[in-house]
C-alpha positions, 0 to 999 in steps of 0.5 A: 456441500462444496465450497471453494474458497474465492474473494469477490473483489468485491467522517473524518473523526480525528483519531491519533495514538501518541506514543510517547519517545523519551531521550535516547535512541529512537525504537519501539515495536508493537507485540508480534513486531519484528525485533528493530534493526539498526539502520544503515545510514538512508540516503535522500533524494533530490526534491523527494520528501523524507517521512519521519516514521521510525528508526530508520530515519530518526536517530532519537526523539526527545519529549515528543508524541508521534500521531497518525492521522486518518485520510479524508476524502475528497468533495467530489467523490465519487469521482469515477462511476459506472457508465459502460455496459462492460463494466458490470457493478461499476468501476473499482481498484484493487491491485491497480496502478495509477501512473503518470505519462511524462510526455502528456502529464495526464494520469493513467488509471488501470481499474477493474470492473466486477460482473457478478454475472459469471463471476467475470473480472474485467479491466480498463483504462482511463485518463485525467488531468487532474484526478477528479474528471476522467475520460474512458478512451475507445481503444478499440480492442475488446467487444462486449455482447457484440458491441466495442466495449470503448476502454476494455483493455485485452483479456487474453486467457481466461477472460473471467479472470482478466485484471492484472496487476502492473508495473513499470520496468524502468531500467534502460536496458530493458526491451520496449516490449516489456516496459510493463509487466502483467500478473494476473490470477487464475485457478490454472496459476499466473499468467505473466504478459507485456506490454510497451505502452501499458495498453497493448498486451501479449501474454509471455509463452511460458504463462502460467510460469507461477503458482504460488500468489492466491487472487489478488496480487500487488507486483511494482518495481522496487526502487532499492533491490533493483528488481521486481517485487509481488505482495499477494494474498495466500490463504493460512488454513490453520486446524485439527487434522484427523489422520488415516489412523484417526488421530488428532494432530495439530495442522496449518499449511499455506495455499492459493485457493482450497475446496472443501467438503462437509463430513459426518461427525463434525469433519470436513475434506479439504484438497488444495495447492499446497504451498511449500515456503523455502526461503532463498528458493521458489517455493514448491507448491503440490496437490494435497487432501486432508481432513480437518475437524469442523465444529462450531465453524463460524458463518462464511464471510463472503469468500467461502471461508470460516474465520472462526470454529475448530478450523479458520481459513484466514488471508495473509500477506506474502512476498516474492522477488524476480529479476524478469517478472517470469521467473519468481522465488523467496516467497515467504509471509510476511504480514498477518492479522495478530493478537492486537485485531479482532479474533476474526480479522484478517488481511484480505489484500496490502498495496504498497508505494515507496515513499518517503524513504520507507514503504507504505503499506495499505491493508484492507482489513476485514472481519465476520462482519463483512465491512472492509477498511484500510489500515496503514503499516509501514516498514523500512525494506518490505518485509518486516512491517510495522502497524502500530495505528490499529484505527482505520486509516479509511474507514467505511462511509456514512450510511447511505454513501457509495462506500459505506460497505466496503473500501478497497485497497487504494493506487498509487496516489497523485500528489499536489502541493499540499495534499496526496490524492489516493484512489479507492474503490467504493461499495454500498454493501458488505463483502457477505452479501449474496444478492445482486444488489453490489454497486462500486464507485472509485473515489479519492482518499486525501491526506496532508502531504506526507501526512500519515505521521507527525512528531508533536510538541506540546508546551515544553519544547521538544527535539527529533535528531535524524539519522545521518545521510549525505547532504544531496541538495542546497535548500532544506524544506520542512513540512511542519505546522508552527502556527501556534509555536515555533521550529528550529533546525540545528545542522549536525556534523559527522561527530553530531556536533552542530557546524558553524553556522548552522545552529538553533540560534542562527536559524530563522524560526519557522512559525506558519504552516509550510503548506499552506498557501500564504506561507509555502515560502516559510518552509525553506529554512535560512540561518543569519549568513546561509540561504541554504545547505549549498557549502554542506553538499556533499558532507554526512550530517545529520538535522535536528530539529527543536519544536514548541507546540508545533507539528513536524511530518517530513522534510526534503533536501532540494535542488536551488533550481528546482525549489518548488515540487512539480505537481501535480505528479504521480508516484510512478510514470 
């Protein structure tokens, strides 16, 4: 039998882990983590909220609990449904992008569609105001069985693999031809293209310019390198390799896509791009044959692949930089399923924002029983990557609902005064299934602002000291829910001593949630003889924070002049 290994993109129960952090400095990994590393000092930026997650902010934390917390979703779902005839089993994202247009203030959505009908990924476009109600504009490009195919965006080469993944290039030197930048996948390896508008695309000569990334790829614009980033699938075929000689020697090897071969006696070939990581350079990638031992290999799982048996062919997750989008190199893996999942878990796709002064990363996670569910990792540069919540983050729906099968990766989320609003595709079966029966919807997952995490305090009061970073602004906001308790911030100096003025003592005690509706203006912390943080601007300091039976989730330092969020807004315009 041949068999080529490929992926068909295809209640809330309040869970938490505590982990508990006494006095000292703020560290702790789970098995398989990458040792800590000491910080350096993180910067903030006017009006942008600051996560508490790890020691890359937090300094130490004192007789406090860390919780995580699960996203909802929202009434409405689902919000986008199918209703062009291009768009085959219906509307999906998985590797798009949701961004924001400046000058309009609608949300632009890049979406994918699935025609199980030739195994056909499309793209389209859409746009909202608020993120519930969309319009699928007429572009007029694409015709589907003769007829215009309205928001069906340009499929160039290889249209059965047209989506792209994209990012906004935001340097001001940068051509208006190329502010956005396209990857897609196909078998012959990527092709890079360029728009100026995110609609109108020319694919770039030099195309496929890369062949490391296996079918779905995240690429975005990394704020803190400056430069282009992809986080991508690889598959990690991993066995007993049967020799010319028939020997026996153990086998693992890194590639995009494999086809596979059944054998007498318990074996299978295998030929695959056989992928070369060589960190500091571009990896090299070079066809290869080989034969593996194959007995009691489990069922497939939907993408021609075994996650159990003599051989296991499971998805990672890797990374690449470039500086122009064409030209790609440090590929290396960075995240795979571990000893802390289910034997036969692994990661099918990792789409990842920068928010918060970290990067948030969410994995869609499956196993042999075919459902897909998000999982939430952090990490404070992008590589090494923290998961230290094992529960979903977004778990499959309720029987009978759109989702209730799978839930795919989420875009970039649309944040409001009180909530994030990501958006995720949806289906009604598993990702094993085999007849035409897949059906997607997208809807919108929903989370308190800045909600992943929050430091909790029980009876006896507790404290969180952040790292030091230079005061950029002239008011403090905290996200915190005090209702049954209190919150204080002290405001420490270059030598963690607590400056005049800024003490517990002086401050105003914050005892509401901050969020909520009646008391938003509760969060801008005073102390007796200072409105604010206006004659610190400038210094190194550092906060610390003392809790009773409260929550605290994050805290931004803001502008005078622009005290209140614009929202709704978007993470990327």
């Amino acid at each position: 039998m041949n068999n080529t290994a490929m992926t068909r993109h295809g209640f809330l129960v309040l869970v938490s882990l505590l982990i508990v952090a006494t006095s000292g400095s703020f560290a702790h990994a789970a098995p398989g983590d990458p040792p800590a590393r000491t910080p350096a000092p993180f910067v903030t930026t006017p009006d942008e909220s600051v996560l508490l997650l790890g020691d890359a902010t937090v300094a130490s934390a004192t007789r406090l609990s860390q919780r995580y917390f699960p996203a909802g979703r929202h009434p409405s779902n689902p919000v986008m449904r199918p209703t062009e005839s291009w768009e085959g089993v219906g509307p999906y994202v998985w590797g798009n992008r949701l961004m924001q247009d400046e000058q309009t203030g609608l949300f632009r959505l890049w979406y994918i569609a699935y025609d199980y009908a030739g195994n056909f990924y499309r793209w389209g476009y859409a746009t909202s105001p608020d993120g519930v109600v969309w319009t699928k504009p007429n572009l007029g490009f694409e015709h589907y069985a003769d007829a215009p195919a309205t928001n069906l965006l340009p499929l160039g080469p290889h249209p059965e693999k047209g989506t792209r993944s994209i990012a906004r290039d935001p340097r001001p030197e940068t051509p208006d031809e190329r502010r956005y930048l396209g990857v897609r996948f196909t078998y012959e390896g990527e092709f890079i293209s360029f728009s100026p508008d995110g609609i109108h695309w020319k694919e770039h000569p030099e195309s496929p310019s890369w062949h490391v990334p296996s079918d779905i790829i995240h690429v975005m614009w990394d704020d803190r390198r400056r430069q282009f980033v992809a986080y991508y699938k690889l598959w990690e075929l991993a066995g007993t390799e049967v020799t010319e000689s028939g020997e026996d020697r153990p086998f693992l090897a890194y590639m995009s896509t494999f086809t596979n071969t059944k054998l007498p006696d318990g074996k299978e070939s295998f030929d695959a791009p056989v992928i070369r990581l060589k960190p500091g350079a571009a990896a090299e990638v070079k066809a290869e044959k080989f034969v593996l031992r194959a007995v009691n290999q489990g069922k497939d799982d939907g993408g021609g692949t075994s996650l159990s048996g003599s051989w296991t062919a499971k998805r990672v997750q890797a990374w690449a930089s470039s500086d122009d989008g064409i030209h790609w190199a440090n590929e290396q893996v960075i995240l795979r399923a571990d000893e802390q999942d289910p034997p036969t878990s692994n990661i099918q796709y990792m789409f990842v924002i920068q928010h918060g002064g970290y990067y948030l990363g969410f994995l869609t996670m499956h196993d042999e029983g075919g459902n897909f569910r998000q999982q939430l990792a952090w990490s404070a540069d992008g590589i090494n990557w923290h998961r230290p919540w094992r529960e979903p983050w977004l778990d499959v729906g309720p029987e009978g609902a759109f989702d209730m099968g799978m839930v795919l990766g989420p875009a970039d989320p649309i944040i409001n005064d009180r909530e994030m609003w990501f958006p995720y595709g949806g289906f009604p079966i598993r990702h094993d299934t085999t007849d035409q029966t897949w059906k997607s919807h997208i809807g919108l997952a929903t989370t308190r602002l800045d909600g992943f995490s929050a430091w909790e305090a029980g009876d006896e009061p507790g404290e969180l000291v952040t790292q030091p970073f230079a005061c950029t602004g002239d008011r403090l906001f905290v996200n915190a829910d005090a209702r049954q308790g209190s919150l204080t911030v002290t405001v420490l100096d270059e030598q963690g001593q607590p400056i005049n003025g800024f003490d517990a003592g002086a401050c105003k005690v914050v005892a509401s949630d901050t969020l909520a509706k009646d008391s938003q203006t509760d969060g801008w912390v005073q102390w007796s003889n200072e409105a604010g943080l206006g004659r610190l601007q400038g210094r190194q300091i550092q906060l610390r924070f003392a809790l009773q039976n409260a929550r605290l989730y994050s805290f931004r330092i803001a502008d005078e002049q622009t005290m209140r969020l614009r929202t709704p807004r978007a993470t990327t315009r």
